[in-house]
C-alpha positions in Angstrom: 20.8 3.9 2.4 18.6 1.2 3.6 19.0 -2.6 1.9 15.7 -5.1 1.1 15.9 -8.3 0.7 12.8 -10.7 -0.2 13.7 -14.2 -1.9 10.6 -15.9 -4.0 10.3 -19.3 -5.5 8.0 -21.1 -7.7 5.7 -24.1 -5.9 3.7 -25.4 -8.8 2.0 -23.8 -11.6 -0.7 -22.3 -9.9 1.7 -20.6 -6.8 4.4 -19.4 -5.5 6.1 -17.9 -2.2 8.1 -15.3 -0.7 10.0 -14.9 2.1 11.5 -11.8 3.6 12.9 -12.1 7.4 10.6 -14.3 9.5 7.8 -14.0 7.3 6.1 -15.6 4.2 3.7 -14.8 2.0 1.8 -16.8 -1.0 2.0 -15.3 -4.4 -0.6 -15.9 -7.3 1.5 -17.3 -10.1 -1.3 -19.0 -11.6 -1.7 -17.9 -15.4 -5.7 -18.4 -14.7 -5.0 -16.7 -11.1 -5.7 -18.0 -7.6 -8.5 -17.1 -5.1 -6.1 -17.8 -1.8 -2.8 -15.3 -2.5 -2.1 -12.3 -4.3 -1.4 -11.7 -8.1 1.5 -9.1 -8.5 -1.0 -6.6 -8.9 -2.5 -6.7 -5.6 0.6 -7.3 -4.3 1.6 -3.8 -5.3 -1.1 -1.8 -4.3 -1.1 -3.7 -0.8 2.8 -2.6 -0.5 1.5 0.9 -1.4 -1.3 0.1 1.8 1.4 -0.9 4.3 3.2 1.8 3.2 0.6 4.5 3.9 -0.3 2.8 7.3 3.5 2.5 8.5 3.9 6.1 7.6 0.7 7.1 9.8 2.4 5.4 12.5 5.6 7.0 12.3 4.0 10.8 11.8 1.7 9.9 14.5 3.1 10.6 17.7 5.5 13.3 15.9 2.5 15.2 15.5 0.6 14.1 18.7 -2.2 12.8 16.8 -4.5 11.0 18.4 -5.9 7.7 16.8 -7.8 4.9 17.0 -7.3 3.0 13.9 -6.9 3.2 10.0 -8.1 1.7 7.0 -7.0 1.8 3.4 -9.1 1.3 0.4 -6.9 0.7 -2.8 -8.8 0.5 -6.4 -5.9 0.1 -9.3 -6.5 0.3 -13.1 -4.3 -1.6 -15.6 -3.6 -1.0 -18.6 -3.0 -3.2 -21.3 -0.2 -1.6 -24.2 2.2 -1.3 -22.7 1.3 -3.3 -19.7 1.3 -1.6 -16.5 -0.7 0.1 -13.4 -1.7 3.2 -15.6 -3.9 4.8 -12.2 -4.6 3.7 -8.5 -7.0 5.7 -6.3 -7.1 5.4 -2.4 -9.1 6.5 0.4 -7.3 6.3 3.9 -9.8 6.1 6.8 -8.8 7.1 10.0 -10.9 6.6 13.1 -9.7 9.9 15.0 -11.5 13.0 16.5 -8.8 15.5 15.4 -9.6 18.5 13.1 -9.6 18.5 9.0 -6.9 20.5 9.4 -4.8 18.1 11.6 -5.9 14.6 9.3 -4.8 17.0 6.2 -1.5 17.4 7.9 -1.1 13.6 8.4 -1.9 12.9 4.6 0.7 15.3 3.6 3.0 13.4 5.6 1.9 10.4 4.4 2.3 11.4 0.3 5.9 13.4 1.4 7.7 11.1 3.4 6.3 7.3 2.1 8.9 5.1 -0.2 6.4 2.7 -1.7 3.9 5.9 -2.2 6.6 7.8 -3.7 7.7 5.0 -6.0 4.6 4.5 -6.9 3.5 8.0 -7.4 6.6 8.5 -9.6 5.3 5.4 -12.4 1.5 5.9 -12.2 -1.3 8.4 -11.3 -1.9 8.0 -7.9 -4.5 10.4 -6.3 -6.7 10.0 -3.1 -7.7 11.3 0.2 -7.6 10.7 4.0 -10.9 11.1 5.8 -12.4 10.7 9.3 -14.4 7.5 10.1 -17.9 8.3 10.2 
């Protein structure tokens, strides 16, 4: 089994920060929110984009698939009793001149084989789709 660590502490009212490894990131702790970090929100459904990205890159060359880039487009709808992410729609863009048969094949991997995706997909409806850029 793999281990995470992240460590978080409060700045001020309006912040805080997180730090995992070398890196750090700004949270928005602010009850009226913060234009300059993420809320929790946003910072779950940009775990859920890492996720989908890092699990392109590891299919990838498993599948010789050639690409240029991707881009992940996250929308996420909350819910207020009980409060939680009640549904998150995606759209994962992939600059690529394979097939629709072959970018179908990399979306399966990426909703099989994806912790945060599969997490997520467990607590909340999560649906979406994997296109070419056009």
């Amino acid at each position: 089994m793999l281990e995470y660590r992240v460590e978080a502490r409060r700045i001020d009212a309006h912040g805080s920060v997180a730090h995992c490894k070398d890196a750090e990131v700004r949270l928005d702790t602010d009850v009226n929110g913060s234009r300059d970090a993420f809320n929790p929100a946003e910072m779950l459904l940009a775990a859920l984009a890492a996720c989908m990205i890092k699990g392109i890159e590891r299919a990838a060359p498993m599948l010789k698939f050639g690409l240029r880039g991707v881009e992940v487009r996250l929308h996420g709808v909350r819910q207020d009793a009980p409060p939680r992410m009640s549904d998150i729609d995606y759209e994962i863009v992939v600059d690529t001149d394979e097939d629709d048969r072959r970018i179908e094949l990399l979306h399966t991997n990426v909703r099989k084989y994806g912790t945060i995706f599969n997490t997520v997909s467990a607590a909340a409806k999560l649906s979406g789709r994997m296109v070419r850029k056009g």
